[in-house]
N, C-alpha and C positions, 0 to 999 in steps of 0.2 A: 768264836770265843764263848767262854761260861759265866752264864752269873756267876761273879764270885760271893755272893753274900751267903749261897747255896751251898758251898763247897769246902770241904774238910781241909784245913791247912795243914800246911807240908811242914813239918818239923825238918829242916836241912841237918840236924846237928846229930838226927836219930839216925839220920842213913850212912853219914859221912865215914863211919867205922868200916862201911862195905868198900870203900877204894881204900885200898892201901896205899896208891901214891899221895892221899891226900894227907896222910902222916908224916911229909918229909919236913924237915928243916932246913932254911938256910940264911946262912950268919944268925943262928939263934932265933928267928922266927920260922911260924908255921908257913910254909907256901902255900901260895893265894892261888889258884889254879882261878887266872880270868882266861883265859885262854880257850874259852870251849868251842867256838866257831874253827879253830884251828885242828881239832879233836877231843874228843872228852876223855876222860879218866875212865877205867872198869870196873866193874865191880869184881869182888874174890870169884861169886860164879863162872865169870866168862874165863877170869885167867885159868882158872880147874877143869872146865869144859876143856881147853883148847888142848893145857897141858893131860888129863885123862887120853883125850883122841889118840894124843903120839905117844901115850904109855901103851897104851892097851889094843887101838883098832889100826893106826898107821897102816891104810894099804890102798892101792888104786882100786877107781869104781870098777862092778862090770863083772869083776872076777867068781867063781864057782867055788871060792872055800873062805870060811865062815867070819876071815875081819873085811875081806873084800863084801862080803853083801854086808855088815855092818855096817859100810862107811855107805853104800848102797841108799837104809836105812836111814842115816843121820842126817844126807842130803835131802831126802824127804822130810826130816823132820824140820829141818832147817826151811826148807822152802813151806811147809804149814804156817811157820812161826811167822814169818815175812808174810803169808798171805791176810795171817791173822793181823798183822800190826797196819797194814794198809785197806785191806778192806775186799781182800779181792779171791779170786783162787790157786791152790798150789802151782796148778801150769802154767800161771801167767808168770811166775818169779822163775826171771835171770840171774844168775849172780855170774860177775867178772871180779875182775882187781879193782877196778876202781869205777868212780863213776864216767869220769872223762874217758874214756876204753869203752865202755858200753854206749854212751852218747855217738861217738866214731862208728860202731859197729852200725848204730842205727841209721846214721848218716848216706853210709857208704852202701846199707839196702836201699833206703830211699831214694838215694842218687839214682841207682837205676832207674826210676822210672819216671826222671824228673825228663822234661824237653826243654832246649831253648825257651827263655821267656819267662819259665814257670815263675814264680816268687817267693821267698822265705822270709817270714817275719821275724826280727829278732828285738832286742831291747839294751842300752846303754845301764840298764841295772844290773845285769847280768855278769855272772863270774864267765870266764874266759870259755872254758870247758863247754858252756851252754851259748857259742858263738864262734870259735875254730872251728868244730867241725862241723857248721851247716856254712858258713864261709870258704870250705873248701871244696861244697858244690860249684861253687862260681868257676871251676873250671867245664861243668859240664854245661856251662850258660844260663847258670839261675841268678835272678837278680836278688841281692839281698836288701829289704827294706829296714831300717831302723828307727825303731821308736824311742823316744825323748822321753827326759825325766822332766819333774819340775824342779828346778835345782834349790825354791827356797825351803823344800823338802823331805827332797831325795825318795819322792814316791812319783810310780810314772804315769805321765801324762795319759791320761786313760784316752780322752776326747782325740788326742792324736793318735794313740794305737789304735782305737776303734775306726779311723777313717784310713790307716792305715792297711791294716785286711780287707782285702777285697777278692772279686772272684778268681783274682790270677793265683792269689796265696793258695800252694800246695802246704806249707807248715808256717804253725808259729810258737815260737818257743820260746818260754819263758822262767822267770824264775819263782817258785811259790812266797820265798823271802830273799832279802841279800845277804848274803854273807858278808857286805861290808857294813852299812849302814843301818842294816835290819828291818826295813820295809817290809811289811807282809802285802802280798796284791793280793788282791779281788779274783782268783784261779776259776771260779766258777765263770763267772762273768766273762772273763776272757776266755773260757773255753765254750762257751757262747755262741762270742763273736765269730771267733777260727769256724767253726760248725756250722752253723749261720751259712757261710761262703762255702764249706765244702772242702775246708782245709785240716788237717791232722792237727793236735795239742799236744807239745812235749814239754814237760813240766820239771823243772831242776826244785826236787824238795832236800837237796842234801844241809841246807840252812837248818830248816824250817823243821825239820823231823825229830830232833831234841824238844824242840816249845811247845809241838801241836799234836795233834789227831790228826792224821791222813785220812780219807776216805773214798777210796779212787772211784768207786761206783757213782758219789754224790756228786764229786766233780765231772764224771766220765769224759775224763782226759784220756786220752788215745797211750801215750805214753810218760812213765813217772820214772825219776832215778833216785836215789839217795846211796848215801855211804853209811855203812854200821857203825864207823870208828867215829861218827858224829853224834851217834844215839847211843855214848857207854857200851862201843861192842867192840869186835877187833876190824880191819882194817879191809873191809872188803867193800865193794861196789853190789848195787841190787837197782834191778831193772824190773818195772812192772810194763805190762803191755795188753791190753786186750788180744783175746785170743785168735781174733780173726786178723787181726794183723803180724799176730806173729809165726802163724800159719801164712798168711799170703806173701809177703813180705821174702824176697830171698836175698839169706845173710852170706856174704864172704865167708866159706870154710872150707875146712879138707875134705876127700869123699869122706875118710872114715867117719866122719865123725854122723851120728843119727840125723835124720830127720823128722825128730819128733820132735813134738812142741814140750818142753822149752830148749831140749840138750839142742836141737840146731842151731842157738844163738851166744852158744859157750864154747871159746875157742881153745879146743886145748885142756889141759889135765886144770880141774881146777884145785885149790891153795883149799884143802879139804883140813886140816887142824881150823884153820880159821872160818870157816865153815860153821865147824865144831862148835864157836864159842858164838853163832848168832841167837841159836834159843835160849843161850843162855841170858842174854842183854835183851830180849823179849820178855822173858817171863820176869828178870827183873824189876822191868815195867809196869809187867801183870800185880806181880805181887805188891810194889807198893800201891800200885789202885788198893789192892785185897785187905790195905792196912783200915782203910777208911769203910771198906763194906765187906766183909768175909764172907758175904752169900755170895759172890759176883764167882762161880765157879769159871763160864765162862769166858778163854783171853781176852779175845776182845771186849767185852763188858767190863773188863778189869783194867784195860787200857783207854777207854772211855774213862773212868774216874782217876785212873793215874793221870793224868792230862791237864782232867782239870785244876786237881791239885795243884799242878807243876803250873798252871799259868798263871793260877794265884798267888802262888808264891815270886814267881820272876815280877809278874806287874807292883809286887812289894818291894820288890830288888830298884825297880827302875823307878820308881817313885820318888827314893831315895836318891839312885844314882844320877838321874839324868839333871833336877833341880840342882842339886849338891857340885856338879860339874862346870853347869853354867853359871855357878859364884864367883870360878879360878878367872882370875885377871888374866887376859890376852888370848881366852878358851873358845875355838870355835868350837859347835857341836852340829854336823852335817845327820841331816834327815830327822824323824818326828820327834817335837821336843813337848807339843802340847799334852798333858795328860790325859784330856778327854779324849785323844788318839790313839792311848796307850795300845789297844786293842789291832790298830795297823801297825803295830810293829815288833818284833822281837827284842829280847834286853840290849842285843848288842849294837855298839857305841861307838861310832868314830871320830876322833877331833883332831886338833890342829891345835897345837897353844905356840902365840908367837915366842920367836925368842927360841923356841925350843925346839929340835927335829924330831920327828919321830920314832925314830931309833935312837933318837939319846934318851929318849922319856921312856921306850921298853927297856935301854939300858939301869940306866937308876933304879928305875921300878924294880926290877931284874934284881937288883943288889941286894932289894932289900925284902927279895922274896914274895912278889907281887908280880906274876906271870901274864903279859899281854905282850899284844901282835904288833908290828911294824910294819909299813907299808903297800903294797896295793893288794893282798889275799887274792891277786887273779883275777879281779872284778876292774881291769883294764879301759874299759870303755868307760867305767865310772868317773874312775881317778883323773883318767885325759877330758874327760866331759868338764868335770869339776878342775882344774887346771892345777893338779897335787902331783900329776906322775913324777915330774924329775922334781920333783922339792920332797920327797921321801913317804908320799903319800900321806897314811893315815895313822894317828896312835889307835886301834882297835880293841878297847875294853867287851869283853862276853864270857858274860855269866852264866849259867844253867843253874840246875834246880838243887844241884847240893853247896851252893855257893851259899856265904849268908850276909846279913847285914852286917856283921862285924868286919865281912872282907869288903865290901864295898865302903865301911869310916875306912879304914886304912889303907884304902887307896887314896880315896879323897883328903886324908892329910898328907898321902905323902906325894899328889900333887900339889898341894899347897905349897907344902915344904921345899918343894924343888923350883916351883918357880919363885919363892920369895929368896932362892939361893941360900 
């Protein structure tokens, strides 16, 4: 995290003009766009990026006439931007559809080379994506070991994960934040421990990549995922990997396709408009850092101070929101509520208010133009951990950085208002 005492604050109301959907109305109010763990909104750049691509270059890679090596071009340019925003180099970035698809892809190389016995560390914080598919090792006779939350918390048990890894663990994978309750872990430290033993680090940043700075080299985590449609981009999966592992490593694929680092870990033609619109939701980023220092030529140096703005600003959001939430009569609020924690955790919010399901509190909300989640976001072992699956799991308020305080009072009264009926 950043001193924020240090740090240029984010005007949310100066940017908000760049999303267009944030201009909708309904029943006569502005919509509240809390919904960001779910996806974010784009900015006009990405949409003209993606729409330019299929105006003008639409054509498969590979090809010897002049929009095929275009799009050639823009796949590099795209995989630059990704190397920039995480820390790493252009051959280490995969892009798939999604992240769950690349998580599998990695799985099913590492399967090979797993034997009876082997181990795999996983976590009950974890969204689903980052626990299916190291669990469908278990056919090739890997044991999966599972680490614990503290539930008065919803941060995990470090003391049990750490005696958890041992020499037998070949992976342990984990989440950088939850996507349900917004816990941020300790990623260095657990990537450690996994080392330590001898074991690979697969790290699910697809939460976490909206709030934070990535930096794959400081963490030197073996493997990282995120989605763009979680970081104001369009709707694609991106895989980092160290390069010796994705050189050694052999992925399920056709002959045709290369075996060079990184095309042998992309299966298939990839979704190249959407592509298109990743540098765009990069330099985005860039540029708001640029607002607060116009020397930071640059990206990354520009996404360092864009960052920190943004954290400064959400820890304002959650200041707000989380005190404000636990005043509503009958309101659980699952995971960190102390504010000197603020710093463990991301803005978004889970609760439970009795009386009320959670799907009828996205509903209402909903009416009244106040957009949040319902139910378990996929984070399956949380929900069952915590005893919410079949009772409708979780109302999930998340905010991100062009959210502002005016939308988090009009949540807050119009949970008031719904539970005073």
């Amino acid at each position: 995290m950043f001193e924020t005492e240090t740090v240029s604050r984010l005007d949310p109301n100066s940017i908000r003009s760049e999303f267009p959907a944030l201009a909708q109305i309904v029943d006569g109010q502005p919509a509240a766009f809390l919904d960001g763990p779910g996806g974010t909104q784009v900015p006009r750049r990405v949409i003209a990026a993606i729409s330019d691509y299929l105006k003008t270059i639409n054509a498969n890679a590979g090809g010897a006439y002049p929009t095929s090596r275009a799009t050639d071009r823009m796949i590099q340019t795209a995989r630059a931007a990704m190397a920039d925003f995480l820390g790493c180099d252009a051959d280490e970035i995969v892009f798939g559809p999604n992240m769950t698809s690349l998580t599998f892809a990695i799985s099913r190389a590492l399967g090979r080379e797993l034997a009876a016995g082997d181990e795999i560390v996983l976590t009950r914080l974890d969204h689903d994506a980052n626990v299916s598919p190291w669990r469908a090792l278990e056919e090739r006779g890997a044991i999966i070991r599972m680490a614990d939350i503290q539930e008065e918390d919803c941060a995990l048990d470090l003391n049990q994960l750490k005696q958890t890894i041992s020499t037998r663990s070949k992976l342990v994978a984990f989440g950088y934040a939850s996507n349900a309750v917004g816990t941020i872990n300790p990623v260095e430290q657990i990537v450690q421990w996994a080392h330590q033993h001898g074991a690979l680090a697969f790290v699910d940043a697809v939460h976490y990549a909206p709030h934070g700075l990535i930096d794959v080299r400081a963490l030197d985590c073996d493997f990282l995922v995120c989605s763009t449609y979680k970081f104001f981009g369009p709707h694609m999966g991106v895989l980092y990997g160290k390069r010796c592992h994705l050189e050694r490593f052999e992925p399920y694929k056709i002959r045709a396709n290369s075996n060079a680092v990184p095309n042998r870990w992309e299966w298939g033609t990839l979704n190249h408009e959407l592509i298109a619109g990743i540098p765009a939701c990069v330099d985005y980023l860039a540029d708001l850092g640029r607002q607060f220092d116009a020397s930071l030529t640059a990206r990354r140096s520009a996404l360092v101070a864009a960052y920190a703005a943004i954290q400064k600003h959400e820890r304002e959001l959650m200041a707000r929101l989380i005190p404000g939430l636990l005043k509503i009569p009958g309101l659980t609020l699952y995971g960190i509520r102390d504010p000197k924690r603020f710093d463990q955790r991301c803005p978004t919010v889970a609760v439970r208010i009795e009386g009320h399901t959670p799907l009828k509190l996205a509903t209402q909300l909903g009416e009244r133009g106040i957009f949040c989640w319902d139910g378990n976001y996929y984070a399956l072992n949380l929900t069952e951990r915590l005893g919410v699956e079949n009772d409708g799991g979780f109302l999930r308020i998340g905010p991100v950085h062009y959210n502002t305080l005016e939308e988090i009072e009009r949540l807050l009264t119009a949970l008031e208002t719904i539970v005073r009926g």
